[in-house]
N, C-alpha and C positions, 0 to 999 in steps of 0.2 A: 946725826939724829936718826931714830929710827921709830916711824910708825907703825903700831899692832892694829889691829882688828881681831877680834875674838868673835866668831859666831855664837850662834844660843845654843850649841850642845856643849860649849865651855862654859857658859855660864849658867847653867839648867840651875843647881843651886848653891849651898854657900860653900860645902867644901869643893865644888870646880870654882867657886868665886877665888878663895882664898888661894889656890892652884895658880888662879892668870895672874894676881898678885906677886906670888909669889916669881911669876917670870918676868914679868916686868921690873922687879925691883932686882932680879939677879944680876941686870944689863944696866947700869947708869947713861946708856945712850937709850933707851927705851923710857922716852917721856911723851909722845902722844898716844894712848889706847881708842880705840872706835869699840865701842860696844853691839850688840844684839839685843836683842829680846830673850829673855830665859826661852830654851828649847825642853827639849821633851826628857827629863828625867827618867835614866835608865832603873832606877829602884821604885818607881810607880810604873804599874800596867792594868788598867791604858792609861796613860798619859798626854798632855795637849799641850804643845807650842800657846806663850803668852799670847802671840799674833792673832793664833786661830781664834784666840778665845776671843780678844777685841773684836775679832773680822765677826765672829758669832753675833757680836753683843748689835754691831751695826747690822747683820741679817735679822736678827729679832725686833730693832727698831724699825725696821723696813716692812715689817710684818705687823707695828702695831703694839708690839711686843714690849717688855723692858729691862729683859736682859740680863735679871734679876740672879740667876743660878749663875751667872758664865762670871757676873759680875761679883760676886764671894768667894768664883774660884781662884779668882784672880789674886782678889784680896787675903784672903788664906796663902796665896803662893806667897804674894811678897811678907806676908808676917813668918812663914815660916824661913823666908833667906835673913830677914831681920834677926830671929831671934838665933840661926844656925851661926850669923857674926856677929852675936851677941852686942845690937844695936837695939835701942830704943825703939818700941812699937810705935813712939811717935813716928816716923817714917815713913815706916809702911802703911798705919793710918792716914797722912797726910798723902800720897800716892794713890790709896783707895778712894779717899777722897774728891781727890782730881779727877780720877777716871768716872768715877761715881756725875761728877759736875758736868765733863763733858759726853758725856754719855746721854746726857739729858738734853743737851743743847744739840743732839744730831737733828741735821734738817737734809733730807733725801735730795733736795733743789741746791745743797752748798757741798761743794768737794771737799772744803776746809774743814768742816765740823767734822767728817768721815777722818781725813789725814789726822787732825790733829791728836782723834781718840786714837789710831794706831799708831801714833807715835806713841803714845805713851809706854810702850813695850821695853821701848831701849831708852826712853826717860829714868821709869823705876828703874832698870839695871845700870847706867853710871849713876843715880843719886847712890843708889845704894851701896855701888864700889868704893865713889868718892865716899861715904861718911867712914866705911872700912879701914879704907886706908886712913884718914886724919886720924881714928878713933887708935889706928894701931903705931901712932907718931911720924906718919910720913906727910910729907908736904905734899897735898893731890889739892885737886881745882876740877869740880863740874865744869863744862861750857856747854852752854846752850847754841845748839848751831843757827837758831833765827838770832840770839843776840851777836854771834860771831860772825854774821853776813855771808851765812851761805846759802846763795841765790840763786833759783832755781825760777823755771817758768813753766809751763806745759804747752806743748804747741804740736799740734798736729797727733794725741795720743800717744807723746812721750814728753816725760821731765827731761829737762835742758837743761845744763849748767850755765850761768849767767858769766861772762868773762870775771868781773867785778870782784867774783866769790875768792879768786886765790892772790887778787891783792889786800882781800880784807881778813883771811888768814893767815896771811904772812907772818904777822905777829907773836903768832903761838912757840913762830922756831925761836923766839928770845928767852920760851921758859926757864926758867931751874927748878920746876916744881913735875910731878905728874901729873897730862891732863885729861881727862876724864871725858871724853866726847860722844855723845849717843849718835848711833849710825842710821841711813835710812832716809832721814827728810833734811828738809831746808825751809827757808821761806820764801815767798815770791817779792815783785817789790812792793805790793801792796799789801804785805807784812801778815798775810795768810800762810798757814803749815803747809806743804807739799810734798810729799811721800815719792821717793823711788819704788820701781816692784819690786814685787818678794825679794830677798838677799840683796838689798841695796844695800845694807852697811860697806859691804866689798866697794861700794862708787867712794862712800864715806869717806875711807878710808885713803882711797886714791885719790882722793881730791887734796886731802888734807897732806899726804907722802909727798904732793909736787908742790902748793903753796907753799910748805915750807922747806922746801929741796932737800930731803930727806935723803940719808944716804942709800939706805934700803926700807921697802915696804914689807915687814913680814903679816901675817895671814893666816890666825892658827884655825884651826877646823880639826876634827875628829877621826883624819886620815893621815896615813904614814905621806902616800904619794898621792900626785896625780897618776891616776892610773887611765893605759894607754888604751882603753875600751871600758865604757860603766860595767862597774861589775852586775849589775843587774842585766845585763846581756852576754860577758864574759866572764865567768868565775874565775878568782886565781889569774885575771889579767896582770902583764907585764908593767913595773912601776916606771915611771918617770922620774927621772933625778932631774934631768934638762931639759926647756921647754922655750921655743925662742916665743917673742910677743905674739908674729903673727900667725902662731899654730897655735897658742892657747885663744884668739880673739877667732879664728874661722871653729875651733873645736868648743867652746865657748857658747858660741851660734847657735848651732847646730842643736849641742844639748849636755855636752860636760858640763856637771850642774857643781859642783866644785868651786867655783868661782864667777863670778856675775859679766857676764863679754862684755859689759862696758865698764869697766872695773878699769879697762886694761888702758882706754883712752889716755885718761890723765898721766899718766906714768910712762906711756908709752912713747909721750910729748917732750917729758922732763928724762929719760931715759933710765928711769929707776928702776933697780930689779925687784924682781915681788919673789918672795920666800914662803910656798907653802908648806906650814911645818904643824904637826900632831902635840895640839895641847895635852893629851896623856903621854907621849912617847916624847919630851922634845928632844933628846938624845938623837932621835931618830935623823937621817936626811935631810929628809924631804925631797921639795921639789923646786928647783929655782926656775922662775922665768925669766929672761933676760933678751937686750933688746938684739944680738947678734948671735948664733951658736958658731964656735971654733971649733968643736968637732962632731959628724953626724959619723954615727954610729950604726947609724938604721935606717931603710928607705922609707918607712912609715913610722911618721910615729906616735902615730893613734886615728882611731876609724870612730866619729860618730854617727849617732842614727837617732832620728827623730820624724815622729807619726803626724797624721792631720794636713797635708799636704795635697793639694791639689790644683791642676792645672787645665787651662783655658785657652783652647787649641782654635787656632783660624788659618781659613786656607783660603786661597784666592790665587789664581794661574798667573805667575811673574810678580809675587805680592814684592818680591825683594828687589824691583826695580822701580817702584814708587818711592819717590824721595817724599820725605819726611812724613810717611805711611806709620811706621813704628814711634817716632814724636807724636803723633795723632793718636795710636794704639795708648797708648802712655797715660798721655793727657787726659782721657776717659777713665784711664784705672784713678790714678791720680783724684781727680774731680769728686769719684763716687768714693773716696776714701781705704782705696785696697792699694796697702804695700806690697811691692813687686820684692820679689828674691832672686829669681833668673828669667832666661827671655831667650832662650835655643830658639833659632832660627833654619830657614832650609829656602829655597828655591821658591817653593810656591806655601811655604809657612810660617806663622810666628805662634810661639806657645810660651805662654805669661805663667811661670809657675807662683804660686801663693798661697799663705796656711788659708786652710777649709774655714776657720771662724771669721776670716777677712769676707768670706764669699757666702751670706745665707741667701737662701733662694731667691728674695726679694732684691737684693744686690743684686744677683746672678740675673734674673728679669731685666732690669732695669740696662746693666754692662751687652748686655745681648740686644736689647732694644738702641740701645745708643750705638754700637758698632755698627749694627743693619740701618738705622737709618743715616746715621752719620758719615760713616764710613763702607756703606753698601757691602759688610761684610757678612755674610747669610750662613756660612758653612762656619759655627762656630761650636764644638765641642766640648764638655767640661766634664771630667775625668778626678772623681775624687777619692777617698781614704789610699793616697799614695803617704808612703813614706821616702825620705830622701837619707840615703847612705854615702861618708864622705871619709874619704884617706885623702891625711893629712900628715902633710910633713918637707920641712925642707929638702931633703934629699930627690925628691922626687924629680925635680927639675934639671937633676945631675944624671940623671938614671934611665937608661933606652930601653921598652919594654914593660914599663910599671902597668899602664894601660891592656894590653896584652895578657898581664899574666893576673890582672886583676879581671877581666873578662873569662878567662880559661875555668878559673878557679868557681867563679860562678856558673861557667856555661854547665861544670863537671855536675854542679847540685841541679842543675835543671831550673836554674834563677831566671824568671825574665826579666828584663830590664827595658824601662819605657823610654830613658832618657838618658843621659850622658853629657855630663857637663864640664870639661876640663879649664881651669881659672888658667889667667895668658902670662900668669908670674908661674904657674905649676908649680904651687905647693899644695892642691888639693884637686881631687878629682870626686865630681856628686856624680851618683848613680839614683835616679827615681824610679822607684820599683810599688807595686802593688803592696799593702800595710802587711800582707800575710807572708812577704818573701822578706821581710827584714831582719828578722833573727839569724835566717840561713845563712841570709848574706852576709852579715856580718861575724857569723862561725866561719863562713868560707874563706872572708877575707884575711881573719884572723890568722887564719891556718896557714893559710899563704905566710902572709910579712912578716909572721910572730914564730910561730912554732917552725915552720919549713925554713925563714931565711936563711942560716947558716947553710942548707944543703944546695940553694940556689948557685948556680955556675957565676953568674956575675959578682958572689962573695967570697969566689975561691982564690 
């Protein structure tokens, strides 16, 4: 069997509807589909993700407001996917409807009323696929993922997958029909909506590849490849055919936004391969992920970069011969609710890196106040708009030198660099730099691994 996920620029409207249709039904092992929300319609300008417009309707209600404009555009969208597959405007009326209902019902004091209106994004798009397909004589099935027991909790400011969820999946590998699954939420166990972030359908979808031991997870999206630097940093960067799990999950991280980094868990459990491939092109490659690569080809093999980063510097003379000094460090970040990323240490230092929104001033008070008196640490510095630059790739750990000529290449631009983080399996090496050296850096690096490697002496 083989699990799809289609994001929302494949299903913006009815003729990409009819398009993922139409791939799904080319492959008789293609019987579970994950849905999106309609995305942004390349023949309207400007145009608005279904998402944004729910996320609107819940900013307006928080305002007072009712939402009223976001909420007809909405209803206009799906009337007009109804009528483009020639389905009955009951549909999209009864969809309108719903949103219309819960829309009213938002309470700013309940999470659930918030999730459940944003689910309704990828609700409307499989009702609307499933009625398509039955209408066009195939065998399809909506499933609603609260009635299929996908269970979810939220703890600590992230959804959780509940074990539970992919024995009560299971089931669906028995189909002989298509099934039609909206991506994105689940329920808790006290039968509340719960929402992953943005591009959760990709968890969706992963959930549902390893409940029912799928042979492969394909992945369509609106690009040929993963490509090996965002091209919004890299023009004309180099594509990706092969991609083992733990270089798309650290590149992922970081900010290759292609694919959701927790996407990669479930599958990466069950050892499935994930196939990114171009709903307009499907001819095309793509991109395999897989859980071993047989052959590296390249020492890098891809470099992300991501802003908003900043870090929280203490010093104290032989701090690194206090035992359990950094458990106690921890324990404070922890406490006052700041996820830690790294933790570069030195002789007489520890420095706690963390994105800038984990740390507003009032945090920053508060972690300052509690080190000094808790922990008598008085010399504490906090150093923000860094960004963090990262090469990634298996190869690296095979290769003498990468460190080296990845410093050269930047020392040649005039790059400073704050920090230096090399992971102890060495598939990836972070560099933390000031927000306004990360573009360079990462032309510099590029130039290096990408465009120079053939010339490098260790590739002759």
């Amino acid at each position: 069997m083989i699990v799809c996920k289609f994001g929302g620029s494949s299903l913006s409207d009815a003729s990409k509807i009819k398009q993922v249709c139409s791939l799904m039904l080319e492959n008789p092992e293609r019987k579970i589909m994950v849905v999106s929300a309609p995305g942004i319609r390349q023949s309207v300008v400007p145009d608005r993700k279904v998402t944004d417009l729910l996320l609107s309707i819940v900013k307006e209600s928080e305002a007072g407001r009712d939402g009223l404009e976001d909420r007809r555009l909405i209803a206009q969208r799906l009337q007009d996917i109804a009528l483009g597959l020639s389905l009955s405007d009951a549909i999209a009326s009864e969809l309108s409807t719903d949103i219309d209902r819960l829309a009213m019902q938002l309470d700013p004091q309940d999470r659930s009323t918030r999730d459940a209106l944003l689910a309704m994004g990828e609700v409307a798009s499989a009702r609307l696929i499933t009625a398509y397909l039955q209408k066009e004589g195939h065998r399809a099935r909506y499933v609603d993922p609260r009635e299929a027991g996908l269970m979810l909790t939220y703890r600590a400011g992230v959804t959780e997958i509940l074990p539970e969820t992919y024995e009560n999946l299971a089931p669906l590998s028995l189909t002989d029909e298509i099934i039609v699954f909206p991506g994105f939420f689940g329920v808790t166990p006290e039968g509340d909506t719960i929402t992953f972030s943005r591009g959760g359908s990709d968890i969706t979808g992963a959930i549902l590849a390893a409940a029912v031991h799928a042979r492969l997870y394909e992945n369509w999206t609106d690009r040929d490849n993963v490509l090996a630097v965002n091209p919004e940093l890299i023009e004309d960067a180099a594509p990706l055919t092969e991609i083992s799990y733990r270089e798309m999950r650290e590149l992922a991280y970081i900010g290759f936004s292609i694919i959701h980094h927790e996407a990669l868990e479930p599958v990466l459990k069950s050892g499935i391969p994930i196939h990114i491939r171009n709903t307009n092109k499907p001819s095309s490659p793509g991109t395999r992920i897989i859980a071993e690569r047989t052959h590296i080809d390249r020492i890098v093999t891809g470099i992300a970069a991501s802003d908003n980063f900043c870090s929280v510097n203490m010093r104290r003379i032989l701090i690194n011969q206090e035992i359990g000094i950094l458990s106690r460090i921890l324990t404070i970040f922890a406490e006052l609710g700041i996820n830690v990323h790294h933790v570069p240490t030195g002789i007489d230092s520890v420095s706690i890196i963390v994105r800038e929104d984990q740390l507003p001033l009032e945090i920053e008070l508060a972690l300052r106040q509690r080190l000094s008196r808790e922990l008598n640490l008085h010399q504490v510095t906090v150093v923000r708009q860094l960004s963090i630059v990262m090469l990634v790739g298996e190869g690296i750990r095979d290769t003498v030198g990468v460190m080296a000529r990845a410093t050269t290449a930047m020392a040649r631009e005039k790059i400073s660099v704050e920090m230096v983080v090399l992971d102890y399996f060495e598939i990836s090496v972070v560099f933390l730099m000031r927000h306004y050296e990360k573009q360079r850096a990462v032309s510099a690096l590029y130039r290096e691994f990408f465009e120079n490697e053939s010339e490098h002496p260790a590739n002759k």
